[in-house]
MDTraj code that builds the backbone (N, CA, C; nanometers):
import mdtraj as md
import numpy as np

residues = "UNK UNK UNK UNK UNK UNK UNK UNK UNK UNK UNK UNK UNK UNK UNK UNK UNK UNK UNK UNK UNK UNK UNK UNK UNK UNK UNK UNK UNK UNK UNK UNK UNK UNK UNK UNK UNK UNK UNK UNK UNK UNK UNK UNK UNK UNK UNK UNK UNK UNK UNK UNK UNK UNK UNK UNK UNK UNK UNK UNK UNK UNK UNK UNK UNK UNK UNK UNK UNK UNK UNK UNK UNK UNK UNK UNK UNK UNK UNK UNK UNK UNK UNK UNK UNK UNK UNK UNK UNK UNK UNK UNK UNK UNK UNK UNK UNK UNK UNK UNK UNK UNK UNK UNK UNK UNK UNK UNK UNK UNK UNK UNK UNK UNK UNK UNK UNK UNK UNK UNK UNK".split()
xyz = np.array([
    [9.5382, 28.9223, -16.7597],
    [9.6009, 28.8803, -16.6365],
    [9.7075, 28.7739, -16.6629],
    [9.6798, 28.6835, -16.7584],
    [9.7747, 28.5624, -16.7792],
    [9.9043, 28.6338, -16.8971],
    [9.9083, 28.7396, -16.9720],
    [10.0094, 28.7961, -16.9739],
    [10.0739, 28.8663, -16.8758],
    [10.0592, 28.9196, -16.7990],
    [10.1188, 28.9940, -16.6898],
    [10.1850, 28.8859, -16.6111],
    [10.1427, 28.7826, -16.5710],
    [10.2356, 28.6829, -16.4923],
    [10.3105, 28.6187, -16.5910],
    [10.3338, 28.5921, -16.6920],
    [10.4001, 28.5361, -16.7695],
    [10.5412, 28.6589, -16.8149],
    [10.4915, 28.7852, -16.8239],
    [10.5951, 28.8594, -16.8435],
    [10.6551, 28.8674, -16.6613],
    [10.6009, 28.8797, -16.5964],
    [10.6549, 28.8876, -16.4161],
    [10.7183, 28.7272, -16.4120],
    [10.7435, 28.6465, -16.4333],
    [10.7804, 28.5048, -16.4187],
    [10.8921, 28.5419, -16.5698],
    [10.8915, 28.6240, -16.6683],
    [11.0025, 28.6113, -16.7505],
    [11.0970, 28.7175, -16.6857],
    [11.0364, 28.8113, -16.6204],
    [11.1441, 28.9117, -16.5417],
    [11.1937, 28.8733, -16.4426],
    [11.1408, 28.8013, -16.3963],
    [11.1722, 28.6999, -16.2624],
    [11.3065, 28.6087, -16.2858],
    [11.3413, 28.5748, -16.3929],
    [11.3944, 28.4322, -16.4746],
    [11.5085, 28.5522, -16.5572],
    [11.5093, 28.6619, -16.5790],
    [11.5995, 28.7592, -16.6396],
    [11.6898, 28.7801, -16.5104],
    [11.6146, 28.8528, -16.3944],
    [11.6598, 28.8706, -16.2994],
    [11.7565, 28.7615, -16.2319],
    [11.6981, 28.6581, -16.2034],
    [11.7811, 28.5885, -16.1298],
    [11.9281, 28.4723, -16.1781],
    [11.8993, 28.4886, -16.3318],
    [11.9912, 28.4463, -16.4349],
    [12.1110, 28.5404, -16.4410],
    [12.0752, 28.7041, -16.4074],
    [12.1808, 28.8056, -16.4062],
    [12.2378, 28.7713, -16.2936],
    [12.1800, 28.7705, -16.1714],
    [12.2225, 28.7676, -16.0780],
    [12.2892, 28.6442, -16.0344],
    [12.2863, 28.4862, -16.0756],
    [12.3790, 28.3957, -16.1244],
    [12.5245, 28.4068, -16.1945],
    [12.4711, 28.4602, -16.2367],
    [12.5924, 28.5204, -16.3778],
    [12.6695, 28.6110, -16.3186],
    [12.6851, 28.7173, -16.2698],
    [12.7204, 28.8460, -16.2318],
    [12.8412, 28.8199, -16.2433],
    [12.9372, 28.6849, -16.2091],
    [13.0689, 28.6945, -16.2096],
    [13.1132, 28.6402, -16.3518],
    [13.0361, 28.6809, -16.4447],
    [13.0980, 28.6870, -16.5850],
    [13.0615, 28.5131, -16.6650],
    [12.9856, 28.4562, -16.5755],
    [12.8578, 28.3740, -16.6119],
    [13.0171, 28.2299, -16.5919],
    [13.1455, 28.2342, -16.5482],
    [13.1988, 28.0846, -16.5697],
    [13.1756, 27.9937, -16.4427],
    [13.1706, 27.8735, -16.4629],
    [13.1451, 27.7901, -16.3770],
    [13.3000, 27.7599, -16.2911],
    [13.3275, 27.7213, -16.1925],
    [13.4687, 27.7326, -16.1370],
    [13.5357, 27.6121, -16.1659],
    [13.6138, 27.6016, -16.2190],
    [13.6948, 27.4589, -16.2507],
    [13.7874, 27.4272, -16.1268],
    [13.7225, 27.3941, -16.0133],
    [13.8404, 27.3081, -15.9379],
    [13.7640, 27.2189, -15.7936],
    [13.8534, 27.1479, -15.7723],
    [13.8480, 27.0435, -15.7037],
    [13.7364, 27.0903, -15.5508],
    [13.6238, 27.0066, -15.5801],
    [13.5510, 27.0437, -15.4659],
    [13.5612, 26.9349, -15.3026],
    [13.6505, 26.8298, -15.3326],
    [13.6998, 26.8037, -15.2218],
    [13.8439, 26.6959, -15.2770],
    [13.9304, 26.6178, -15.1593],
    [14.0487, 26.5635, -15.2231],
    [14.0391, 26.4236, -15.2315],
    [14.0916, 26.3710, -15.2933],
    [14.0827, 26.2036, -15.3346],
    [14.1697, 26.1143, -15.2352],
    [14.1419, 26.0212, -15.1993],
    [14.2283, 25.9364, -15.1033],
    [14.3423, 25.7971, -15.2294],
    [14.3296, 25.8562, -15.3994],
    [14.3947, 25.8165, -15.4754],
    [14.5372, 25.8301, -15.4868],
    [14.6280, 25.7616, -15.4813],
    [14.7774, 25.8011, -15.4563],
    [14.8548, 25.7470, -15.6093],
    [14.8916, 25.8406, -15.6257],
    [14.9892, 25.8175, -15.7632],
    [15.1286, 25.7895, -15.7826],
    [15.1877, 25.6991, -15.8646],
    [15.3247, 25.7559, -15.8643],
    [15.3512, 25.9054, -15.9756],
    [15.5025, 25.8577, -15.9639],
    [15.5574, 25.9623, -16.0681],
    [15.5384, 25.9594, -16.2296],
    [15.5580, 25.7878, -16.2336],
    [15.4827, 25.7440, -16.3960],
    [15.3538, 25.7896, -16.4203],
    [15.2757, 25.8163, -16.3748],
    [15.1627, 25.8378, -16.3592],
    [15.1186, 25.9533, -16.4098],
    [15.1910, 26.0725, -16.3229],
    [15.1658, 26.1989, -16.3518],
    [15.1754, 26.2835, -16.4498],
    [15.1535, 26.3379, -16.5317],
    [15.2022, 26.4427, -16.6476],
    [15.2070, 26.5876, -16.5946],
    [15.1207, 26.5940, -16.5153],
    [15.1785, 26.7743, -16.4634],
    [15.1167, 26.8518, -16.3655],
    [15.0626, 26.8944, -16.3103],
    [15.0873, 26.9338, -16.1680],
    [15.0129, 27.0881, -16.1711],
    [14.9257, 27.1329, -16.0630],
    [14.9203, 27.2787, -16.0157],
    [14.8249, 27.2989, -15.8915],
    [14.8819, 27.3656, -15.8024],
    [14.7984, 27.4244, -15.7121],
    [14.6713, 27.4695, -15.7108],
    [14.5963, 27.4462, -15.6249],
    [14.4783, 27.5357, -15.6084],
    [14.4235, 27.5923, -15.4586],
    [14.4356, 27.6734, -15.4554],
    [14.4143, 27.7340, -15.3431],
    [14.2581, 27.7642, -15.3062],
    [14.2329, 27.7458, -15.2062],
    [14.0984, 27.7690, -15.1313],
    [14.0640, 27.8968, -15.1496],
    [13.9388, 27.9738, -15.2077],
    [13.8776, 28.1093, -15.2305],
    [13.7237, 28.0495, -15.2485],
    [13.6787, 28.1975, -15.2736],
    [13.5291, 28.2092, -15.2275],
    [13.4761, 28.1030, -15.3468],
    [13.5670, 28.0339, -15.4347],
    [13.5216, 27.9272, -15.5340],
    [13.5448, 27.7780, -15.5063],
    [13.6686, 27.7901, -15.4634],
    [13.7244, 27.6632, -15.4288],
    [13.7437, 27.6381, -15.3461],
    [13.6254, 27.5205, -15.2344],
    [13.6534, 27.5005, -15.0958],
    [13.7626, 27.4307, -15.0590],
    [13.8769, 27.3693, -15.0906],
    [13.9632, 27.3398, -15.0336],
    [14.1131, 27.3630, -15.1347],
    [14.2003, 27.3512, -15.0207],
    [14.3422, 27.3393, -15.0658],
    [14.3792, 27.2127, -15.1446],
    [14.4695, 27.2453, -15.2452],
    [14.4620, 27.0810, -15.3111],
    [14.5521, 27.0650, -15.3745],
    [14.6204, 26.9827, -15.4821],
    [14.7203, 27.0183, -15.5664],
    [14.6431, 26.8897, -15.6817],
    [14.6142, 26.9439, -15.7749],
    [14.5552, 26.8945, -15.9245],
    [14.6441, 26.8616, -15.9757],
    [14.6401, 26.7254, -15.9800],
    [14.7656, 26.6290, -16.0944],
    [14.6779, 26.6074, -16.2305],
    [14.7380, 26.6319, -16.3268],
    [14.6995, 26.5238, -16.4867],
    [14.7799, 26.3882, -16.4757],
    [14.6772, 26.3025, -16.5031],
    [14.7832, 26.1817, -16.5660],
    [14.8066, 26.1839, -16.6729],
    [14.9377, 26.0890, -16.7038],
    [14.9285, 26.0503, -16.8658],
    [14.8434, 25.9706, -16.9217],
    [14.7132, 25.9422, -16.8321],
    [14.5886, 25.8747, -16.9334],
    [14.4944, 25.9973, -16.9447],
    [14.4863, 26.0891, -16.8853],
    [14.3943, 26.2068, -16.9487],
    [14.3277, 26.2172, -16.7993],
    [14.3094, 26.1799, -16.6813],
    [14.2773, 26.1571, -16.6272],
    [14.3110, 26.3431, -16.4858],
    [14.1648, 26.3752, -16.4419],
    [14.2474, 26.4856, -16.3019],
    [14.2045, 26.3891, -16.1831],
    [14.3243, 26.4318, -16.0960],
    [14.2912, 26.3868, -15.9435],
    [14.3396, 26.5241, -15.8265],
    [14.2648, 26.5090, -15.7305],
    [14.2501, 26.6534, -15.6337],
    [14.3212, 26.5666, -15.5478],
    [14.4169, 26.6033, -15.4721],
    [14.5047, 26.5437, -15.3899],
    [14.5437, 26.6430, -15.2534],
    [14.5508, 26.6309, -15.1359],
    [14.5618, 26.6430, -15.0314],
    [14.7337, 26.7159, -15.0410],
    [14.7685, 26.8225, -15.0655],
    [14.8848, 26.8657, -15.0565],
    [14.9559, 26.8549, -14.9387],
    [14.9286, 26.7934, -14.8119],
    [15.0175, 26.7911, -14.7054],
    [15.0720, 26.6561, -14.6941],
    [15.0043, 26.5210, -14.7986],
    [15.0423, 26.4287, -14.7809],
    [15.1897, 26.3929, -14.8396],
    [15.2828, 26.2893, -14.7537],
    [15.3851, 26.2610, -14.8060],
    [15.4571, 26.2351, -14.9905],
    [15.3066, 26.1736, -14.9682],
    [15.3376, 26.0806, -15.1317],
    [15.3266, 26.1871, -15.2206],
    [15.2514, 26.2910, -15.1825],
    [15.2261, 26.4074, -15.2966],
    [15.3416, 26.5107, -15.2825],
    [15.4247, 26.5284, -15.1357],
    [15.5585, 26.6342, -15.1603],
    [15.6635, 26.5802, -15.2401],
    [15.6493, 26.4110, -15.2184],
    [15.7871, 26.3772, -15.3172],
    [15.7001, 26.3871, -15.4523],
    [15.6083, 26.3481, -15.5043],
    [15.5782, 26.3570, -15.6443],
    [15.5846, 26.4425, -15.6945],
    [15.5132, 26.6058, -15.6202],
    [15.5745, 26.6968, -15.6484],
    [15.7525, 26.7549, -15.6912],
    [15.7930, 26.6998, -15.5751],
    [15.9506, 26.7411, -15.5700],
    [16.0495, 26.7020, -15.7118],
    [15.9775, 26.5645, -15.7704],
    [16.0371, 26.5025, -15.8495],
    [15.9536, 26.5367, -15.9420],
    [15.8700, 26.6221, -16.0089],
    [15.8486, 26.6466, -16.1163],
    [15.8957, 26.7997, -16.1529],
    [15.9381, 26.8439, -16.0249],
    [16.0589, 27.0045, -16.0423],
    [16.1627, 26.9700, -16.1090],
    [16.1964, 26.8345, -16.0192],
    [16.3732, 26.8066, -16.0870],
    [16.3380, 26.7589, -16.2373],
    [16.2737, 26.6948, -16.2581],
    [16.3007, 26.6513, -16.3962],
    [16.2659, 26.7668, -16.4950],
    [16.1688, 26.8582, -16.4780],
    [16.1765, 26.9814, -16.5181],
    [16.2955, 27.0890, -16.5151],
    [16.3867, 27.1027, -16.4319],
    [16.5153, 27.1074, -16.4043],
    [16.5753, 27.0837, -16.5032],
    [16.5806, 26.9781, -16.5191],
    [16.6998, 26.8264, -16.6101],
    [16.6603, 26.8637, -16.7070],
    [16.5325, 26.8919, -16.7519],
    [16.5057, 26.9481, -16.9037],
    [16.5509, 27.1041, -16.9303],
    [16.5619, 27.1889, -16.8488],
    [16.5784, 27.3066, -16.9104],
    [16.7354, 27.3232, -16.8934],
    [16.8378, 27.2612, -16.7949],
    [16.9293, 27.2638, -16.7901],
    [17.0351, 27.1406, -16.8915],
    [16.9125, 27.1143, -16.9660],
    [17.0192, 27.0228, -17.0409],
    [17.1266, 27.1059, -17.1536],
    [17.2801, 27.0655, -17.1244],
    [17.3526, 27.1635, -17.2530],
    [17.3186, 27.1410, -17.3859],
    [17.3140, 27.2365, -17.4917],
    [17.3372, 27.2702, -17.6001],
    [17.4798, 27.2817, -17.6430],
    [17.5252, 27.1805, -17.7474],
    [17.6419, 27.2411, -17.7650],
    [17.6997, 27.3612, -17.8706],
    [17.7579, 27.3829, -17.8437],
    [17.8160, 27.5796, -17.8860],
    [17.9356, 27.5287, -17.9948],
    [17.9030, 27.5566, -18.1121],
    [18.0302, 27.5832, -18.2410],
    [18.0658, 27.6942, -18.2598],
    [18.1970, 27.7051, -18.2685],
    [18.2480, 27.7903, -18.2989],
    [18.2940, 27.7999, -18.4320],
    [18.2485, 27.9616, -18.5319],
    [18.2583, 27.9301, -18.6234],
    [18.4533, 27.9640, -18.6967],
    [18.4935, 27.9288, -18.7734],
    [18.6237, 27.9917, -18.8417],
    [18.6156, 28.0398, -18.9113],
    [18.4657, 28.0458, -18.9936],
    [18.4559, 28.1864, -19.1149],
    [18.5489, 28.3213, -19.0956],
    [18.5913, 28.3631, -19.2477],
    [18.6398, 28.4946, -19.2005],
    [18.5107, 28.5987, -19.2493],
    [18.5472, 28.7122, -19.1928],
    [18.4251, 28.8343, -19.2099],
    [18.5401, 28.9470, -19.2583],
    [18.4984, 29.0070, -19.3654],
    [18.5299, 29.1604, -19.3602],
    [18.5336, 29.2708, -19.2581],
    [18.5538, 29.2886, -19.2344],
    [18.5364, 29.4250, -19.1361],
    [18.5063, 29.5492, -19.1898],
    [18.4516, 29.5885, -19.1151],
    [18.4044, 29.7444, -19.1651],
    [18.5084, 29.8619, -19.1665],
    [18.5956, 29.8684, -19.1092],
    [18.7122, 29.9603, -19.1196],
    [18.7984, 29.9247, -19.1395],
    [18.8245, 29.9173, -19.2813],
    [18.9353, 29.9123, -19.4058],
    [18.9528, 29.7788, -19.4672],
    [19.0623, 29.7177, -19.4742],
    [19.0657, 29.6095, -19.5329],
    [19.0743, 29.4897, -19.4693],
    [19.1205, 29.5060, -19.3207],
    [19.1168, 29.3631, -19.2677],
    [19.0359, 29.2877, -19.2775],
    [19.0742, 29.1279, -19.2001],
    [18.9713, 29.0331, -19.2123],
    [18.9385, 29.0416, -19.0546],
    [18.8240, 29.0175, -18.9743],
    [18.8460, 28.9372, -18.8716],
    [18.7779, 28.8130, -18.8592],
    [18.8464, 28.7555, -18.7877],
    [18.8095, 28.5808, -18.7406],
    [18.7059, 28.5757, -18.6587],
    [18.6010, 28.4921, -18.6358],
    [18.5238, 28.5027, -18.5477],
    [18.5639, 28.3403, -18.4603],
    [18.5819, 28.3893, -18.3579],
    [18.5608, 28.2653, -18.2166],
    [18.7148, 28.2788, -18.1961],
    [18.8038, 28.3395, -18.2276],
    [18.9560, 28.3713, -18.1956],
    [18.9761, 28.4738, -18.0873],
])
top = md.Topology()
chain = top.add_chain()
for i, resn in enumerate(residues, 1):
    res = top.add_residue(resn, chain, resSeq=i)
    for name in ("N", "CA", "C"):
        top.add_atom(name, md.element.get_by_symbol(name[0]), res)
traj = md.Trajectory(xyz[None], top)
């Protein structure tokens, strides 16, 4: 008798571990409510949405700081559209920064006959 409940209490404990698991056993990484913490822009290192689903009860926007630090933040608040806004532009400013372009004066052979041609002329 005391095997039979011990295997019914290990099927029991199989069962309800599957049934925990079923969505591929991960725990949900996000913000289960928002912080009344306000940051600046020094502060921040980078930024992403999270949207409310059958995991994540609320709307939020997840900042990193540059101390290692997450904070769940209230996306409708003021302080968080400009922090946001200003970490686009400077992202901006980085991908739009110029490269400058040389042009070379090497000459090249050409493939049909003997000329030379110039490149950047």
């Amino acid at each position: 008798m005391k095997q039979f409940v011990i295997v019914y209490l290990c099927l029991c404990t199989l069962a309800l571990y599957t049934i925990v698991n079923a969505d591929g056993g991960t725990i949900p990484n996000c913000c289960l409510k928002v912080s009344n913490t306000v940051l600046s822009i020094n502060q921040v290192s980078s930024h992403y949405l999270q949207e409310k689903d059958g995991r994540c009860p609320v709307n939020a926007v997840v900042f990193s700081t540059v101390k290692g630090k997450i904070v769940c933040s209230d996306r409708k608040r003021p302080w968080v559209k400009r922090v946001i806004k200003q970490l686009i532009e400077n992202q901006k400013q980085k991908m739009t920064t110029k490269i400058p372009v040389y042009r070379s004066t090497q000459e090249y052979p050409s493939t049909a006959g003997n000329t030379l041609v110039t490149q950047g002329q």
